[in-house]
Backbone bond lengths (Angstrom), bond angles and torsions (degrees), N, CA, C in turn:
res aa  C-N    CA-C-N  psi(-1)  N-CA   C-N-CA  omega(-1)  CA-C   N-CA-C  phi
1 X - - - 1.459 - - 1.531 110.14 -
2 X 1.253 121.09 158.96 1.539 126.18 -162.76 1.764 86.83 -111.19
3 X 1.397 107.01 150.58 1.307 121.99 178.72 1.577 113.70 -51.21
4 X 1.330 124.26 -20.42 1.492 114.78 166.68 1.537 124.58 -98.92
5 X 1.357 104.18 -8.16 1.440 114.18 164.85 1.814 113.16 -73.65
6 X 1.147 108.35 -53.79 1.133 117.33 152.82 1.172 131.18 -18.04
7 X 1.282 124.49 -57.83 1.503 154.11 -159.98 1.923 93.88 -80.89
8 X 1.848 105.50 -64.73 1.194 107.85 179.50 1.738 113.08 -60.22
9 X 1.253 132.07 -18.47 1.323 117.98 -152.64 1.730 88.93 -104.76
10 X 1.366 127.39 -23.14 1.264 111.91 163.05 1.703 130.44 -84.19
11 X 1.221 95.59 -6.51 1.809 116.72 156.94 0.802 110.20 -58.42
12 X 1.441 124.10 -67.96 1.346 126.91 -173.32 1.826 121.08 -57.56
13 X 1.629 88.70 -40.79 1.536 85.20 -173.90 2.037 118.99 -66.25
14 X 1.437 81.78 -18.12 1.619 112.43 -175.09 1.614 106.59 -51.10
15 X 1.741 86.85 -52.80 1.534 87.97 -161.09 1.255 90.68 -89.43
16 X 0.887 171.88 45.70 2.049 167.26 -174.50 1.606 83.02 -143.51
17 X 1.154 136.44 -35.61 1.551 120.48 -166.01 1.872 94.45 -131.76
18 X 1.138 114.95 78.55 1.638 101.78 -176.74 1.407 105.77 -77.54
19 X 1.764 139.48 -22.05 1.100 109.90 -177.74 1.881 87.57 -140.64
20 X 1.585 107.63 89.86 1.465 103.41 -178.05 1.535 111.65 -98.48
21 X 1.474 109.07 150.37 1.913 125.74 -165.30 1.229 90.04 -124.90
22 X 1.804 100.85 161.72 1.479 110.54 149.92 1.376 119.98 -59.44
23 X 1.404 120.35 165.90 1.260 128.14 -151.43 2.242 84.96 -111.31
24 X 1.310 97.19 -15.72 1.310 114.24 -176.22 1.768 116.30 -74.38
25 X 1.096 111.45 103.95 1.740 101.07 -174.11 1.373 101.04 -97.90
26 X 1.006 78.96 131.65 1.642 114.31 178.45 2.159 125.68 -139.41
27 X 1.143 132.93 163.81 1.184 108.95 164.20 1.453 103.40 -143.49
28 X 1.267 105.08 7.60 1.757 108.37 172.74 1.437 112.59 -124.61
29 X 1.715 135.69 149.71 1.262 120.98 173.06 2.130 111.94 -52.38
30 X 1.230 97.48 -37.72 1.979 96.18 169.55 1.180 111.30 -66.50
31 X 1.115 118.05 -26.01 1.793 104.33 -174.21 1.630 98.10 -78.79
32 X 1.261 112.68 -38.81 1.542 122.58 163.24 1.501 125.35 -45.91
33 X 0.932 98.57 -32.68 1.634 112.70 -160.42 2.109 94.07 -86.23
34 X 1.355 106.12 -59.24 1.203 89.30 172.52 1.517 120.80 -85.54
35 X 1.314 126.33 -3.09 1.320 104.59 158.53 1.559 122.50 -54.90
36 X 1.449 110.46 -45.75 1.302 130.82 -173.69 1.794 93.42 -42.18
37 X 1.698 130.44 -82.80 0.721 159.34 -164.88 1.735 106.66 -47.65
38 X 1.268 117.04 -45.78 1.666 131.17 154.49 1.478 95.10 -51.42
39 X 1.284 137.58 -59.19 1.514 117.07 -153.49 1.226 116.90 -68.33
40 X 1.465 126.28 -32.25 1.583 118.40 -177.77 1.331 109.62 -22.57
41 X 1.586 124.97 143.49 1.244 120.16 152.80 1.487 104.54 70.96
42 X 1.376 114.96 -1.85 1.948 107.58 177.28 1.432 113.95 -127.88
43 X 1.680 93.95 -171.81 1.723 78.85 -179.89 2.155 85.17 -101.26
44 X 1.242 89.09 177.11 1.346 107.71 173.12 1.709 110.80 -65.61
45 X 1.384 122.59 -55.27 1.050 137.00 159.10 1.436 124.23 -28.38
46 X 1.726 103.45 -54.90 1.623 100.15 170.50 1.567 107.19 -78.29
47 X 0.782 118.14 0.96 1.728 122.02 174.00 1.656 103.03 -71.69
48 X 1.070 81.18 -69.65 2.170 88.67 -167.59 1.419 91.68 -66.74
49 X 1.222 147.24 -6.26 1.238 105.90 -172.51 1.328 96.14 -104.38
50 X 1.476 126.03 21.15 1.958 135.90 -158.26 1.682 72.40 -110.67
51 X 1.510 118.21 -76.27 1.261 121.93 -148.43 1.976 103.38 -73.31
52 X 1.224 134.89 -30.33 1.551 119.58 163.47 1.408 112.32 -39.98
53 X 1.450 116.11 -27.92 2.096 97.94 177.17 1.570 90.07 -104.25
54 X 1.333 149.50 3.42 0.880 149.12 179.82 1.918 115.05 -93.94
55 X 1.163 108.98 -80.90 1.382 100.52 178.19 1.994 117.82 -54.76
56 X 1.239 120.61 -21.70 1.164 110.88 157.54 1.865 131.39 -59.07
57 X 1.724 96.71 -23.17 1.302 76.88 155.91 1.078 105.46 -140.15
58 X 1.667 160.25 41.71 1.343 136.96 89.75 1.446 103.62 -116.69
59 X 1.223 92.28 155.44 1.829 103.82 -175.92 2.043 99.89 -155.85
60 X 1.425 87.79 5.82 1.981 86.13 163.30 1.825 125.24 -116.78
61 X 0.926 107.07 140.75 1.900 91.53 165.69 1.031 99.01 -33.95
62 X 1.532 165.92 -117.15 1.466 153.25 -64.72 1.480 98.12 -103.45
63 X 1.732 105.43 -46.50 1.668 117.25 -173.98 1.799 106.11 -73.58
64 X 1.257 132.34 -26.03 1.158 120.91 154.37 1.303 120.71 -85.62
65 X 1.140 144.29 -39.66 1.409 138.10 157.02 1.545 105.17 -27.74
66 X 0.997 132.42 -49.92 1.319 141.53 -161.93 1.897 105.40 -66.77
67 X 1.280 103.27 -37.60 1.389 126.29 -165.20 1.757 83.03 -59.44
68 X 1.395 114.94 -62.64 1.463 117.22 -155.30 1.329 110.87 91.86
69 X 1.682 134.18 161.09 0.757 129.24 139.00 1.321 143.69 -4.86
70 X 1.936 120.81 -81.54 1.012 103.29 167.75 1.395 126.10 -101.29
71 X 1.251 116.34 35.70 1.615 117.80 140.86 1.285 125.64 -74.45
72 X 1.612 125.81 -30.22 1.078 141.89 -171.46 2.096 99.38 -78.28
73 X 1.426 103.03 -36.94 1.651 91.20 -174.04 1.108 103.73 -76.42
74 X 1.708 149.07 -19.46 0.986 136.17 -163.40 1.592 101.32 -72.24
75 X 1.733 131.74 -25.45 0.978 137.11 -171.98 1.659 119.13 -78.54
76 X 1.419 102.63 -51.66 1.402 123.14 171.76 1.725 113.45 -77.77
77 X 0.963 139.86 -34.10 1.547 141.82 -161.34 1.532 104.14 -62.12
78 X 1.287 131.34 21.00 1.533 119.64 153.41 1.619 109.44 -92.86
79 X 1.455 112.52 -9.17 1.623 135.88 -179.60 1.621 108.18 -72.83
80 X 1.428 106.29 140.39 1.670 102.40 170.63 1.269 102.61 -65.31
81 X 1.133 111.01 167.46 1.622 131.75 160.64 1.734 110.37 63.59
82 X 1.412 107.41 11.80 1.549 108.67 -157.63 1.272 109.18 -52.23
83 X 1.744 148.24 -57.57 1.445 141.12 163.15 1.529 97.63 -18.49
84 X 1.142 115.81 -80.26 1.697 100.27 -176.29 0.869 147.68 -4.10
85 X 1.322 101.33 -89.73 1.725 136.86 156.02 1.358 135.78 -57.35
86 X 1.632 91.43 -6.27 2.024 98.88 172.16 1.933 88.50 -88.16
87 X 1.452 107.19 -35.05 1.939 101.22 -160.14 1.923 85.06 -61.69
88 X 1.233 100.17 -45.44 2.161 99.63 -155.26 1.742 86.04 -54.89
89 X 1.701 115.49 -54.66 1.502 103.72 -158.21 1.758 105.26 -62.01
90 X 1.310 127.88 -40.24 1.425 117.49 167.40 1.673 143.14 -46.66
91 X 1.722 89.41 -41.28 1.543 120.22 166.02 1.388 104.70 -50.56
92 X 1.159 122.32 -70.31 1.448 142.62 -155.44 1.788 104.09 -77.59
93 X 1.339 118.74 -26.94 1.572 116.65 -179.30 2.091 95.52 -76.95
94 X 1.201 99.06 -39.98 1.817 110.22 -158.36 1.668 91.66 -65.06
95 X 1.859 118.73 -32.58 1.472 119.66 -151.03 1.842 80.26 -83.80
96 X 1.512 123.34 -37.35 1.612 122.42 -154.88 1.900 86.21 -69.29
97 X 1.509 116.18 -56.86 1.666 108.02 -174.46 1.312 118.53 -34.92
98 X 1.184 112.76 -51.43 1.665 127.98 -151.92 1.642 105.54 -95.47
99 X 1.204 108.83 -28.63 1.936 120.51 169.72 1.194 108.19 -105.37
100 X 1.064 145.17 -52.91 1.463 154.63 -159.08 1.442 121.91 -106.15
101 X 1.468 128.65 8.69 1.009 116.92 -176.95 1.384 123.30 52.43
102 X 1.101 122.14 17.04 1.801 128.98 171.93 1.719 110.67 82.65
103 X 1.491 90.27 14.44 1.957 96.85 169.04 1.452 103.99 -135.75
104 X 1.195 100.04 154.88 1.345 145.27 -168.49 1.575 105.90 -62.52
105 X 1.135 143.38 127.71 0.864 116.39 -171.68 1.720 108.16 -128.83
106 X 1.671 97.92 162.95 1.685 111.97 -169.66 1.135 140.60 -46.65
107 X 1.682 105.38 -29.98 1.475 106.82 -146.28 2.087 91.45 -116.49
108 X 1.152 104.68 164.79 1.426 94.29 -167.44 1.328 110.11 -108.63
109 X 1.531 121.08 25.72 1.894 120.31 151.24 1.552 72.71 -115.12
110 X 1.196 159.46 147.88 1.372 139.03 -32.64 1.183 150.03 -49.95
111 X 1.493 89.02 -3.70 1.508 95.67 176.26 1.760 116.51 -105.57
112 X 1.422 95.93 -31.40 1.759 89.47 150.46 1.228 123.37 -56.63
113 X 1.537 124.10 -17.20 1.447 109.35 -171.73 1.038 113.87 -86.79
114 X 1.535 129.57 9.97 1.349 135.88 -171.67 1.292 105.61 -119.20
115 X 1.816 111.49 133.64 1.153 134.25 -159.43 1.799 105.05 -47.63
116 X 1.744 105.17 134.94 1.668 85.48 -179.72 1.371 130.35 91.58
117 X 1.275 84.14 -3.64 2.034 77.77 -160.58 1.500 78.74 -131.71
118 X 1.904 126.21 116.17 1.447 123.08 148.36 0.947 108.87 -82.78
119 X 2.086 100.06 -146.57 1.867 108.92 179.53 1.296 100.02 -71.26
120 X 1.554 132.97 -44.55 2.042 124.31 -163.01 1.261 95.95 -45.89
121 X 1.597 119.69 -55.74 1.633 127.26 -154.34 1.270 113.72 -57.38
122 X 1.626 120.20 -49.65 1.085 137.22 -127.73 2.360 81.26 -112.22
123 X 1.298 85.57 -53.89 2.170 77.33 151.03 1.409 119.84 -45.55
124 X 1.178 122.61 -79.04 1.339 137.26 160.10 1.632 106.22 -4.28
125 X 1.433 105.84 -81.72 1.808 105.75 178.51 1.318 96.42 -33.06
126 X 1.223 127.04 -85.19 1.361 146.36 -137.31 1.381 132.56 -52.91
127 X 1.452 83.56 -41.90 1.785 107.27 163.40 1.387 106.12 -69.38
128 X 1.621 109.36 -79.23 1.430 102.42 -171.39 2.077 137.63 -69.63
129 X 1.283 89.20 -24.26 1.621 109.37 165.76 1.410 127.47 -63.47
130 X 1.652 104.63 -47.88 1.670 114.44 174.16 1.106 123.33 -137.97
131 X 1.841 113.23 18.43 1.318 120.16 167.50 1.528 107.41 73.52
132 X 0.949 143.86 33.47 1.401 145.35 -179.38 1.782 97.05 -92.11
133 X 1.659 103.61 140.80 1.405 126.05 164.79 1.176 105.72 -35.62
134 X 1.188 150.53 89.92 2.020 125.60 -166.96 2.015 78.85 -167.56
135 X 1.743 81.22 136.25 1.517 93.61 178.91 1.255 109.84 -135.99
136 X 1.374 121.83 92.17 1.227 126.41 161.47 1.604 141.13 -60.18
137 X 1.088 109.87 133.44 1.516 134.81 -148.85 1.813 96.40 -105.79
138 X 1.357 108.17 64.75 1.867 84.94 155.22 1.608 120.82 -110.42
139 X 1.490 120.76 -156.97 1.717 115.27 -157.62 1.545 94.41 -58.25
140 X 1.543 118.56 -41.87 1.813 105.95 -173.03 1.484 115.44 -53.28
141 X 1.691 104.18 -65.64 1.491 104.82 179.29 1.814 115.29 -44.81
142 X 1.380 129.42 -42.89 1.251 108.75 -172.39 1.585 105.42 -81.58
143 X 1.047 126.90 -9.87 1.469 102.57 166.24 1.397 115.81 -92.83
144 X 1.139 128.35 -4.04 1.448 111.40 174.29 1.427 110.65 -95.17
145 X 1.129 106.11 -11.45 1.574 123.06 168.09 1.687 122.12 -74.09
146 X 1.460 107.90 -36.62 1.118 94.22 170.28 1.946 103.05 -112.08
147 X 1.080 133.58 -6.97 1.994 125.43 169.83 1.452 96.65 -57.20
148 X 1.428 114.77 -66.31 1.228 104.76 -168.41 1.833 130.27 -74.71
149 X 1.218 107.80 1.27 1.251 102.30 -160.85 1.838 141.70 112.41
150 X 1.195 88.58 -39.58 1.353 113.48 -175.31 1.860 102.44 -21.21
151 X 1.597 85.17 -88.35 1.577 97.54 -179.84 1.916 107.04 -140.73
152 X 1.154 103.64 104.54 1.633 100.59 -169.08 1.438 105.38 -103.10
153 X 0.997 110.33 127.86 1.699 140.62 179.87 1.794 124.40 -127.27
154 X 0.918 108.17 120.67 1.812 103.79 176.81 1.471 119.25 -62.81
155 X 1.687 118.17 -13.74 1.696 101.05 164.05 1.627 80.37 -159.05
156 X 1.741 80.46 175.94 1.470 97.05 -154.31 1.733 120.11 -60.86
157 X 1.490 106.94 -18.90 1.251 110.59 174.40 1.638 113.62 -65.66
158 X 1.358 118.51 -44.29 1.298 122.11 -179.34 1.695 112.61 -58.86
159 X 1.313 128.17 -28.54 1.243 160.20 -157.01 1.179 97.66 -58.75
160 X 1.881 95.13 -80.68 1.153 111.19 168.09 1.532 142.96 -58.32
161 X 1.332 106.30 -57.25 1.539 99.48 155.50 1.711 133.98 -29.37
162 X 1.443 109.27 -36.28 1.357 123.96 174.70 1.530 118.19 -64.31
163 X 1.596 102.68 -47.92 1.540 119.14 -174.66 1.323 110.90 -74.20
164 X 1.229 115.60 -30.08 1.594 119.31 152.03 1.490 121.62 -81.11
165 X 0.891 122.13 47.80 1.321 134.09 -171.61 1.975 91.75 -135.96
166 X 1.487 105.59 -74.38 1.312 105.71 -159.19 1.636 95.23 -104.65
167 X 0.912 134.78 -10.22 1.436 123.25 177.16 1.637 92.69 -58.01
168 X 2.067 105.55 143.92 1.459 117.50 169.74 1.272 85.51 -80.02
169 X 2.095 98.50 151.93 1.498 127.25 -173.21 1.752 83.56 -77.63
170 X 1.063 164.27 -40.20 1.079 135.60 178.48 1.295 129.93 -85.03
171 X 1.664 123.77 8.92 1.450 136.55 135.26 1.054 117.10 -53.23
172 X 1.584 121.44 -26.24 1.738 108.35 -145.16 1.581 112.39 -90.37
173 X 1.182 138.94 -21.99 1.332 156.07 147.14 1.748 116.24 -34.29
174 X 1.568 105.31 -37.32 1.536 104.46 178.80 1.940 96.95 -100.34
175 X 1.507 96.37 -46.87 1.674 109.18 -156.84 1.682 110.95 -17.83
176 X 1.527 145.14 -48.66 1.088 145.87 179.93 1.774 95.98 -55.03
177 X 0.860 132.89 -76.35 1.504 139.07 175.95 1.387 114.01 -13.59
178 X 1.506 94.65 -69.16 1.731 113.97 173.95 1.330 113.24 -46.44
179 X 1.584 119.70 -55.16 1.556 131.12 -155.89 1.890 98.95 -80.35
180 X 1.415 100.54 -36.21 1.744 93.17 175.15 1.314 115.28 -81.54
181 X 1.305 121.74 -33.15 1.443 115.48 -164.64 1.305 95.16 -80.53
182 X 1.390 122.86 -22.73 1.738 116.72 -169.07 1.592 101.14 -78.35
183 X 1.827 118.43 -34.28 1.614 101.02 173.80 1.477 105.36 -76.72
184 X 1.140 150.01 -50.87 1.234 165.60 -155.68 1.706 93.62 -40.83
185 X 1.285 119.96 -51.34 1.604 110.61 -138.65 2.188 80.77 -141.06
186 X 0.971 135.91 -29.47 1.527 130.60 179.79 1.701 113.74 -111.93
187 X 1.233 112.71 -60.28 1.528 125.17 -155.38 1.933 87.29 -90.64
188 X 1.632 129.84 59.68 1.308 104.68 -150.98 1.773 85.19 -83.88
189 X 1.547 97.56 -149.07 1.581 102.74 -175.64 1.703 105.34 -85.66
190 X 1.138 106.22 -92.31 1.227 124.63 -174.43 1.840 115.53 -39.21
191 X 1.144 114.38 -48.16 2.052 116.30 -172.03 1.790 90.55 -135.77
192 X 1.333 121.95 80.34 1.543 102.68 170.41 1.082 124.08 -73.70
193 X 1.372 137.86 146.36 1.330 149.62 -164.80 1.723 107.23 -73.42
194 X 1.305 124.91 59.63 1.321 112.59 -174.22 1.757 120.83 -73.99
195 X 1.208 99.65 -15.64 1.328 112.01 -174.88 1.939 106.58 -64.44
196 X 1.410 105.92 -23.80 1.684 107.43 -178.74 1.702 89.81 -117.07
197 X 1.005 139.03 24.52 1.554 122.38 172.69 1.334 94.37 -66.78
198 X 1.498 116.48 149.66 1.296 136.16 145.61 1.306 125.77 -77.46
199 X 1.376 122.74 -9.37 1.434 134.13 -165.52 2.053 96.57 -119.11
200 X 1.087 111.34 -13.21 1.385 112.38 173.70 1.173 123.44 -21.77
201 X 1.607 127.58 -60.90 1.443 115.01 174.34 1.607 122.81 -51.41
202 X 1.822 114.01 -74.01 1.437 110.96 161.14 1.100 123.07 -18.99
203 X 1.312 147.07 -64.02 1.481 163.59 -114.91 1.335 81.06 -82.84
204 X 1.802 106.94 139.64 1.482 103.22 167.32 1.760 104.95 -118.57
205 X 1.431 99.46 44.26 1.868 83.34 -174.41 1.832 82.91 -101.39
206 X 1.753 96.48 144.76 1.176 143.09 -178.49 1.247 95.40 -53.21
207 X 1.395 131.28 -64.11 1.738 123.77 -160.05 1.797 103.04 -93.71
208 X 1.054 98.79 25.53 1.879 83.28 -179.62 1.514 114.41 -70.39
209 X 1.434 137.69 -46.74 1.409 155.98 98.79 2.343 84.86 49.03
210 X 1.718 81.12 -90.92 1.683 83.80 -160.72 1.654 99.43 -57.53
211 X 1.695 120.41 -30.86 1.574 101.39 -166.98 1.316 124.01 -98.84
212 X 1.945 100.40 8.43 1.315 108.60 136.58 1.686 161.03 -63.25
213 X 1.408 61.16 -37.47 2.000 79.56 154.95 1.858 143.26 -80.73
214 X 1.684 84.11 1.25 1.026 94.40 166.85 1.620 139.12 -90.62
215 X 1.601 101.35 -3.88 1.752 114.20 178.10 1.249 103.27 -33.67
216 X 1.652 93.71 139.32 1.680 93.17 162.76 1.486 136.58 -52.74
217 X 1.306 133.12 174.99 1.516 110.04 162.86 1.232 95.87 -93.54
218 X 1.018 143.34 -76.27 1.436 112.37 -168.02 1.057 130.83 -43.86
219 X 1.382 157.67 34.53 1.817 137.63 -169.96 1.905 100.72 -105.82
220 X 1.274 113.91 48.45 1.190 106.64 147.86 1.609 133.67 -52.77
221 X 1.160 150.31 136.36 1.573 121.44 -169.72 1.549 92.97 -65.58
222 X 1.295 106.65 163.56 1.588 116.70 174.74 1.560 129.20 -89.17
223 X 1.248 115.94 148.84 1.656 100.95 -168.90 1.538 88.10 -90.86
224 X 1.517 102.33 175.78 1.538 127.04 -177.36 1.718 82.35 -87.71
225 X 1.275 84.43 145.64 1.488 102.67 169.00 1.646 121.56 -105.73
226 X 0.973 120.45 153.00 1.462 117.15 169.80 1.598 119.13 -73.73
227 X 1.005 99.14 148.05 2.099 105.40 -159.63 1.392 108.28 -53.49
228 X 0.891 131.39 115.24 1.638 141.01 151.89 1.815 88.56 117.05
229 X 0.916 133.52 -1.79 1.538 124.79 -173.44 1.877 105.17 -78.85
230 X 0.909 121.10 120.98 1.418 119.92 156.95 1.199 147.75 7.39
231 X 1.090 161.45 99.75 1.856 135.58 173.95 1.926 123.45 -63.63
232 X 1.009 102.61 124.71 1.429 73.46 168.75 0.939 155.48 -65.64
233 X 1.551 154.77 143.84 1.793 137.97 -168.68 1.756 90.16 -48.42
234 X 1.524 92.04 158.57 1.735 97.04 152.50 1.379 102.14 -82.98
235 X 1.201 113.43 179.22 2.056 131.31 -174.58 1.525 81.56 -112.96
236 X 1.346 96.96 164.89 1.987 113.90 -177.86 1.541 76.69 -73.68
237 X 1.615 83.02 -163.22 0.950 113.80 -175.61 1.977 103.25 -117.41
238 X 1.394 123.98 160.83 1.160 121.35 -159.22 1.183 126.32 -63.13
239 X 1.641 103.26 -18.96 1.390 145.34 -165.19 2.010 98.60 -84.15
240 X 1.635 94.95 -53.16 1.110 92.02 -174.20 1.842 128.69 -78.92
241 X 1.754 96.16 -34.86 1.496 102.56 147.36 1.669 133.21 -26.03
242 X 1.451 106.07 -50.56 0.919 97.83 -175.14 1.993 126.25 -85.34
243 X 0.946 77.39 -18.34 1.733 103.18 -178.03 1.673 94.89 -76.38
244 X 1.438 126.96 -13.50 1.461 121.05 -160.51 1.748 99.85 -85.08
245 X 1.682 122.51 130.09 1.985 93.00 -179.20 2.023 83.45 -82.32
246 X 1.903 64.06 168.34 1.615 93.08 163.83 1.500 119.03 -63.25
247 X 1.442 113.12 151.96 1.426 109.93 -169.76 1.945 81.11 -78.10
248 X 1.516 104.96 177.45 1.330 97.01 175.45 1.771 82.18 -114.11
249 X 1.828 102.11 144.16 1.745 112.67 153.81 1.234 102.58 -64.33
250 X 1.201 117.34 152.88 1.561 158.12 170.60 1.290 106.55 -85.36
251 X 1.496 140.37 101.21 1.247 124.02 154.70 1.168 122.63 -50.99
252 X 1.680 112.71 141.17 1.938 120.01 -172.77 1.881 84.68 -91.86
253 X 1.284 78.44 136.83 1.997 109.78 166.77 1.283 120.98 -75.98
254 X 1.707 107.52 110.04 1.640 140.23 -165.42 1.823 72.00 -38.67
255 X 1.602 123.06 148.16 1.187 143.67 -176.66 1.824 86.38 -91.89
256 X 1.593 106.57 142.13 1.540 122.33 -170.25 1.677 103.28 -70.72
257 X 1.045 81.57 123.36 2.373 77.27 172.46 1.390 114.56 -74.29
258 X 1.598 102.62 137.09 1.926 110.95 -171.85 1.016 122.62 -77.72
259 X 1.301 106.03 113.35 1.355 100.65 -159.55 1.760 120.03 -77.99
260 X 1.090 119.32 162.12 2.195 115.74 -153.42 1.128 100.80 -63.77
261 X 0.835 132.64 162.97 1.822 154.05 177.13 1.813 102.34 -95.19
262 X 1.581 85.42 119.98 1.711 89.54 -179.65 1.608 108.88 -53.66
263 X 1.829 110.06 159.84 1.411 95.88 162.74 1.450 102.01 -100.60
264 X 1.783 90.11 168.14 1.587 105.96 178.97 1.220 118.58 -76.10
């Protein structure tokens, strides 16, 4: 992408998401920190729904430390990799007491040095915990980073380095937000939704053209309905219309002939 495409495609994403969050609930940088560290390998979704019976009853280093190990899996174990990630989240609460005074800390080689936590994670804090310039690179951001153009790199370090290169300094505070939520839910993997991109013009990926033409026919926005009334089905799609067979008509049955009336 050329430096004014650039410019437009984080406009756009700007204005489609004017005030975008993690998808990760949290209300402390630690409650953050191990969500972050829970998500590898998951969805966000199965995350929060591990940590809602979880941070209600610990949500500090001391109160999860306390948990142990396998107190901690009974909470998390609907999570991949959970044995894992209960030892890193215990490891890493015991390393914050004894180094950190039971906080989280700023700089991002201390926070790599804690079990579990690489560069995405330890971005992740930084950006969203204390607002730091930090642009994290997971599977969404590098593909929308490199389909469209943006900033293409062969692994995630190159990715990033790049996107901090040409991302505008007043993108860079949201830009991770923008770049995940835009693969997450538009730019997906497999069929991206180009037909609703907001970044469509800029965008320099080659097939947007064909995976534009694929909008549904119906995606008019929808009206409000009146209370208790129905929704309507969606309609296929044009593609799928046509692929649909015809019902077959039924021929109607020649009516029975009356038969004569005896005589008397």
């Amino acid at each position: 992408m050329k430096p004014a495409d650039i410019e437009t495609f984080y406009a756009r994403l700007a204005a489609a998401m004017p005030d975008p969050k993690s998808e990760l609930e949290h209300t402390t940088p630690y409650e953050l920190l191990v969500a972050v560290v829970l998500s590898a390998q998951a969805t966000d979704k199965g995350v929060n729904l591990a940590t809602r019976k979880l941070f209600p009853v610990a949500n500090t280093p001391a109160a999860i430390a306390k948990l142990g190990v396998e107190g901690l899996e009974e909470y998390i174990r609907t999570i991949g990799l959970y044995r894992g990630k209960a030892k890193n989240v215990i490891a890493l609460s015991q390393i914050l007491l004894e180094q950190h005074g039971g906080e989280v800390p700023r700089t991002r080689e201390a926070l790599e040095a804690l079990p579990g936590v690489g560069r995405k994670t330890a971005n992740v804090v930084l950006n969203v915990a204390f607002g730091e310039l930090t642009l994290a690179v997971d599977t969404h951001v590098f593909r929308v980073s490199n389909r469209t153009t943006l900033a293409p790199g062969k692994d995630p370090l190159e990715v990033e380095t790049h996107l901090m290169k040409v991302t505008p300094k007043k993108y860079l505070a949201n830009a991770h937000h923008y770049l995940i939520l835009h693969g997450r839910y538009t730019c997906v993997a497999k069929k991206p939704l180009c037909w609703k991109c907001p970044g469509y013009d800029p965008c320099g990926f080659k097939e947007k053209k064909k995976f534009a033409a694929m909008k549904p026919v119906d995606e008019a926005p929808r009206a409000i309905l009146p209370k208790g009334e129905p929704a309507p089905k969606p309609r296929a799609t044009a593609a799928q219309a046509a692929r649909k067979p015809k019902a077959k008509v039924k021929a109607k049955a020649a009516p029975a002939a009356k038969k004569p009336r005896a005589k008397a």
